[in-house]
C-alpha positions as CSV (number, residue, x, y, z in Angstrom):
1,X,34.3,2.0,-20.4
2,X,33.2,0.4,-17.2
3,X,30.2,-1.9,-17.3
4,X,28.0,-1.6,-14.2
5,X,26.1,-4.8,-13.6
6,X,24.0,-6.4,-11.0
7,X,25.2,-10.3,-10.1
8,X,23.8,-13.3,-8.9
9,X,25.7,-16.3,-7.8
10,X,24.1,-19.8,-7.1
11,X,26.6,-22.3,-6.7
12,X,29.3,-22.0,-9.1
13,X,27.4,-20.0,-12.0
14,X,27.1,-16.5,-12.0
15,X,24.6,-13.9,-14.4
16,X,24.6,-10.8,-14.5
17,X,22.1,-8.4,-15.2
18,X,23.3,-4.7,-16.8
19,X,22.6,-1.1,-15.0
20,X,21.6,0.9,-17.7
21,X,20.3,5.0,-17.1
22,X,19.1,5.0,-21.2
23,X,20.8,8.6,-21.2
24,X,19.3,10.0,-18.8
25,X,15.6,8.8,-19.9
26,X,14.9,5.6,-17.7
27,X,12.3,3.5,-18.8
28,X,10.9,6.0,-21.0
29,X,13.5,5.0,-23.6
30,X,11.4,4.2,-26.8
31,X,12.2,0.5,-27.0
32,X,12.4,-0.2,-23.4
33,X,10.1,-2.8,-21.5
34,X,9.3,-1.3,-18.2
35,X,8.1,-4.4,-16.7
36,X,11.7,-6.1,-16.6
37,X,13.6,-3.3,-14.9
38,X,13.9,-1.7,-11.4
39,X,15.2,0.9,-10.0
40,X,18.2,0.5,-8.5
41,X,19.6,3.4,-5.6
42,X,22.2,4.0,-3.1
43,X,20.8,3.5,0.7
44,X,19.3,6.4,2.3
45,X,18.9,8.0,-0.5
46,X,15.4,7.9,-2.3
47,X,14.1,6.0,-5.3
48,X,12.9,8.4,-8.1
49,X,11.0,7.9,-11.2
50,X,11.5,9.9,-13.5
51,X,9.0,12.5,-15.5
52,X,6.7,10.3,-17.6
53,X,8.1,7.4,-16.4
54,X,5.8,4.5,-15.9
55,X,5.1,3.2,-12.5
56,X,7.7,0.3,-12.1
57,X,6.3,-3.1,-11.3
58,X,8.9,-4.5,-9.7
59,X,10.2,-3.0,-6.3
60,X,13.1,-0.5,-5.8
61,X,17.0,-2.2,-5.1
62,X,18.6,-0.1,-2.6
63,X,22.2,-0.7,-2.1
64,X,25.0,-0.4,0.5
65,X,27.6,1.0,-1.2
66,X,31.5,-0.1,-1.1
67,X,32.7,3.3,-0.7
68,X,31.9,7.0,-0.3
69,X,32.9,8.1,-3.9
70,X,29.8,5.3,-5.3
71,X,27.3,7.1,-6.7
72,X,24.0,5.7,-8.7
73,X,22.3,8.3,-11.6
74,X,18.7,8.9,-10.7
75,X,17.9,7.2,-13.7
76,X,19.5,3.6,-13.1
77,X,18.0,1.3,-13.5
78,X,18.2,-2.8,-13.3
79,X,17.5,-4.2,-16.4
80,X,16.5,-8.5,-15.1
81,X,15.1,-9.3,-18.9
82,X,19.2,-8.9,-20.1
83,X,21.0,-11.8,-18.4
84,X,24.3,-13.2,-19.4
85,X,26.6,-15.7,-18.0
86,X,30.4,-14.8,-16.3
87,X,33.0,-15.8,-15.7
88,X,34.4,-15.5,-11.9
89,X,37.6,-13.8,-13.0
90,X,36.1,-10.8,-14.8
91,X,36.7,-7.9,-13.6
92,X,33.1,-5.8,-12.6
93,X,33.3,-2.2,-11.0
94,X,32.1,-2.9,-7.3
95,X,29.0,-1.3,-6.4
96,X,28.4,-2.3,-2.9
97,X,26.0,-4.9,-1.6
98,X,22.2,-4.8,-1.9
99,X,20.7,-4.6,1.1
100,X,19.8,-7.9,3.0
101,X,15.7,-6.4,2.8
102,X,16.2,-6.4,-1.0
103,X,18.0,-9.3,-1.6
104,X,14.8,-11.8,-2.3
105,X,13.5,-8.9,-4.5
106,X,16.7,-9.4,-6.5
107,X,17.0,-12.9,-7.0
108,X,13.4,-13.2,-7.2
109,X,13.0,-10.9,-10.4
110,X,15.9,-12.6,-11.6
111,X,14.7,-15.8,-11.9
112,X,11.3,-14.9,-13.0
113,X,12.6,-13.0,-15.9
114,X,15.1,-16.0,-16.4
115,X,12.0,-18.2,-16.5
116,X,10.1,-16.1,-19.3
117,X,13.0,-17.2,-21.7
């Protein structure tokens, strides 16, 4: 199974936070705080939320992706209130790169969900 995760690197550390799609259900998931997730999408192509999905607080992560066979699920989405530490040499399926517009967004509601703990 390949993880998919979201990663931030300041200095030497790294976190990352997980991609989950819930089964196809979002944030609708029973169990699932809405307020610590985005949605995460391939550039160009437009965020959706999904039926009966809440209206997401945070904003939409579009990403750049590292090759033409990437693909996101409508339903991914970036879950900033999971957060775990990593090492530099594991191994991570490569996504892309978020856009440089979205980049603040990302570290931002990383660290403010980092700070709730």
């Amino acid at each position: 199974m390949v993880r998919t995760h979201i990663l931030e690197s300041i200095r030497i550390l790294t976190s990352i936070s997980p991609i989950f799609t819930y089964g196809g259900r979002a944030t609708t998931k029973s169990g699932v705080e809405p307020s610590e997730h985005a949605i995460i999408h391939i550039q160009g192509t437009r965020p959706r939320s999904m039926p009966g999905e809440a209206t997401l607080e945070k904003k939409s992560i579009a990403v750049v992706p590292a090759g033409s066979s990437v693909r996101l699920a409508p339903a991914s989405r970036i879950n900033f209130g999971i957060q775990h530490p990593i090492q530099h040499n594991v191994k991570v399926k490569d996504l892309g790169t978020v856009c440089d517009e979205d980049m603040p967004y990302l570290i931002g509601y990383f660290r403010m969900e980092k700070d709730r703990e």
